[in-house]
TIBAZA-349429 format. One line per 8 residues: number of its first residue (from 1); their letters; for each residue x, y, z of N, C-alpha, C. Coordinates in Angstrom, 1 decimal. Example, Ala and Ser with C-alpha at 12.3 -4.5 7.8 and 13.67 -1.06 7.14 Angstrom:
<dovexs>
1) as) 13.2,-5.7,7.8,12.3,-4.5,7.8,13.2,-3.3,7.8; 12.8,-2.2,7.1,13.7,-1.1,7.1,12.9,0.0,7.9 $
</dovexs>
This chain:
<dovexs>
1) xxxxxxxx) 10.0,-35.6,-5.3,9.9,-35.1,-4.0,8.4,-34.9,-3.6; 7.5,-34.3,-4.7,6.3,-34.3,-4.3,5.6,-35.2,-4.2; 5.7,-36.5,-5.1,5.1,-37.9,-5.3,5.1,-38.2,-3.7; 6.8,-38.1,-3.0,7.6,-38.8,-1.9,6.0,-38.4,-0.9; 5.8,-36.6,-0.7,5.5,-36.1,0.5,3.9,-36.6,-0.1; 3.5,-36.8,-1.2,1.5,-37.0,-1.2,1.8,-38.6,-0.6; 2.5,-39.5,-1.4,2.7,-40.9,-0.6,2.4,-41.0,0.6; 3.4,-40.1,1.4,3.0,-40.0,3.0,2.4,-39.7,3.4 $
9) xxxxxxxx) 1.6,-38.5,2.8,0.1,-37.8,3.3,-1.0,-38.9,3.0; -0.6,-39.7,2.1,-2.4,-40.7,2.1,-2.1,-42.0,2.6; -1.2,-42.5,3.4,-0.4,-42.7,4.1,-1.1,-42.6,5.6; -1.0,-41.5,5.6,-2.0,-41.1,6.8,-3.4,-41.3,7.3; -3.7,-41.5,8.7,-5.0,-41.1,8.7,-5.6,-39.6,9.0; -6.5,-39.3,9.0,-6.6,-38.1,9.0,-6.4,-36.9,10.4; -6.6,-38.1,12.0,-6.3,-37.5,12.8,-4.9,-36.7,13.1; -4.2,-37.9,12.1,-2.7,-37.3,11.9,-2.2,-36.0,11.0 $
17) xxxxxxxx) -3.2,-36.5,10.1,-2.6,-35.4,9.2,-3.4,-33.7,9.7; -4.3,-33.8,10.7,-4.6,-32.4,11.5,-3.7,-32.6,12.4; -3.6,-33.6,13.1,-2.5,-33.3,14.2,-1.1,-32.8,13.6; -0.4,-32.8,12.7,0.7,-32.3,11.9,0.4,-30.8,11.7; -1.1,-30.7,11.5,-1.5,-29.1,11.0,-1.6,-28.1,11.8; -1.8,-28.9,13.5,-2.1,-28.2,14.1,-0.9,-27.7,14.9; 0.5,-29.0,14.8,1.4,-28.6,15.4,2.2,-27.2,14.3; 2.1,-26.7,13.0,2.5,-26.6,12.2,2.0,-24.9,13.0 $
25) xxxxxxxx) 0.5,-25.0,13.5,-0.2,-24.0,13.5,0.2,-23.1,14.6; 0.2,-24.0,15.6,1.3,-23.9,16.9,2.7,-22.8,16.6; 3.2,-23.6,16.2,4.7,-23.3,15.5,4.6,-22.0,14.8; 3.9,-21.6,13.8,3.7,-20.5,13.0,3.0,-19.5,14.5; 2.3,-19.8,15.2,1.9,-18.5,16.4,3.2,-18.4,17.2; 3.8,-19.3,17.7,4.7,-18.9,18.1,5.8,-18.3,17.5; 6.0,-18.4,16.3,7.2,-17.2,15.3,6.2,-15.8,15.2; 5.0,-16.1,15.2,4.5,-14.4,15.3,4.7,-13.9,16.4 $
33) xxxxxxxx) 4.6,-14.6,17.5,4.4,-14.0,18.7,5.9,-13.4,18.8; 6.8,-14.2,18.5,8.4,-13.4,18.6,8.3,-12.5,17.6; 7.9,-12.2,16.5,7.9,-11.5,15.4,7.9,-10.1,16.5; 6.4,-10.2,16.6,5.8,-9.4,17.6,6.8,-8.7,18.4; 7.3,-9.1,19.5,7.7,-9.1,20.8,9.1,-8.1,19.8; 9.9,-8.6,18.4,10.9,-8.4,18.2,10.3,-6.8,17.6; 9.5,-6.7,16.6,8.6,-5.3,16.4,8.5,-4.6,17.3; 8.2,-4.9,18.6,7.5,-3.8,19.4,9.2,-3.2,19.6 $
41) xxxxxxxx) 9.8,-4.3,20.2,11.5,-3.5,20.3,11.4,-2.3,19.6; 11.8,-2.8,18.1,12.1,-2.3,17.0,11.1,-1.1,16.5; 10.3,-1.3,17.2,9.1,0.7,16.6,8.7,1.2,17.4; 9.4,1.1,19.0,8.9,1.6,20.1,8.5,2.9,19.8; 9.9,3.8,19.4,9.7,4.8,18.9,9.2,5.5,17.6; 8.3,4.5,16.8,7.9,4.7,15.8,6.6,5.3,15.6; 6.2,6.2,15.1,5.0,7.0,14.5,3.8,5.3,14.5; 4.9,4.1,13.8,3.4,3.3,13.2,3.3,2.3,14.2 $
49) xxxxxxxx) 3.8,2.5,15.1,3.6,1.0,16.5,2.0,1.1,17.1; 1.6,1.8,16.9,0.0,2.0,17.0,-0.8,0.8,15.8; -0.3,1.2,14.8,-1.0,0.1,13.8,-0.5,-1.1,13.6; 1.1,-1.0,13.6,1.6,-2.6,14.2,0.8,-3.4,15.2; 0.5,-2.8,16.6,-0.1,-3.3,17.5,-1.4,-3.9,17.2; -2.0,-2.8,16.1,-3.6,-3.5,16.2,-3.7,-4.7,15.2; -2.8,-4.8,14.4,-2.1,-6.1,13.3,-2.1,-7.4,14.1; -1.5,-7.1,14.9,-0.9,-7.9,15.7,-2.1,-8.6,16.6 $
57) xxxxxxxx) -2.8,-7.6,17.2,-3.8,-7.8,18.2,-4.9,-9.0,17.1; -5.1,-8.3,15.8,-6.2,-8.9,15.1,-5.9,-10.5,15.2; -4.2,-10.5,14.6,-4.0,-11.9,14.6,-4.1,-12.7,15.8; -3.7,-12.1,17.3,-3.6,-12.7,18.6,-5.7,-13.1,18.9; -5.9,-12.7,18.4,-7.6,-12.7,18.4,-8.2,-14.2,17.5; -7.6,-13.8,16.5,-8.0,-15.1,15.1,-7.4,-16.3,15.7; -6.1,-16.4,16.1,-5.7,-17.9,16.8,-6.8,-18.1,17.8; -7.1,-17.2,18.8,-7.4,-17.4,20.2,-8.8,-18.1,19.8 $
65) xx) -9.6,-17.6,18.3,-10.5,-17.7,18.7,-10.9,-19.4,17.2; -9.9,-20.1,17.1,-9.7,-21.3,16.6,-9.4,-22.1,17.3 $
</dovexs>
């Protein structure tokens, strides 16, 4: 399985294989961003939604700023 996926990785050129990383990167902000959205539901009334939020915020910052 591993041989299978390095085969297809050198295989590649490289604009591909960032373009794959970046859709991958995509993908992964958008499950945070629902993570998110599903948290804030879930600790509205929570003592820790204050530090959830700034968790969150740090990460919405680190994408924005890649």
């Amino acid at each position: 399985m591993f041989n299978d996926i390095y085969n297809f990785v050198q295989g590649l050129n490289k604009k591909t294989v960032f373009l794959i990383l970046d859709i991958n990167f995509f993908l992964t902000l958008l499950l945070l961003q629902n993570v998110h959205v599903h948290l804030h539901g879930c600790i509205a009334d929570s003592k820790y939604e204050d530090t959830y939020h700034k968790i969150f915020e740090a990460f919405h910052l680190a994408f924005a700023s890649t």
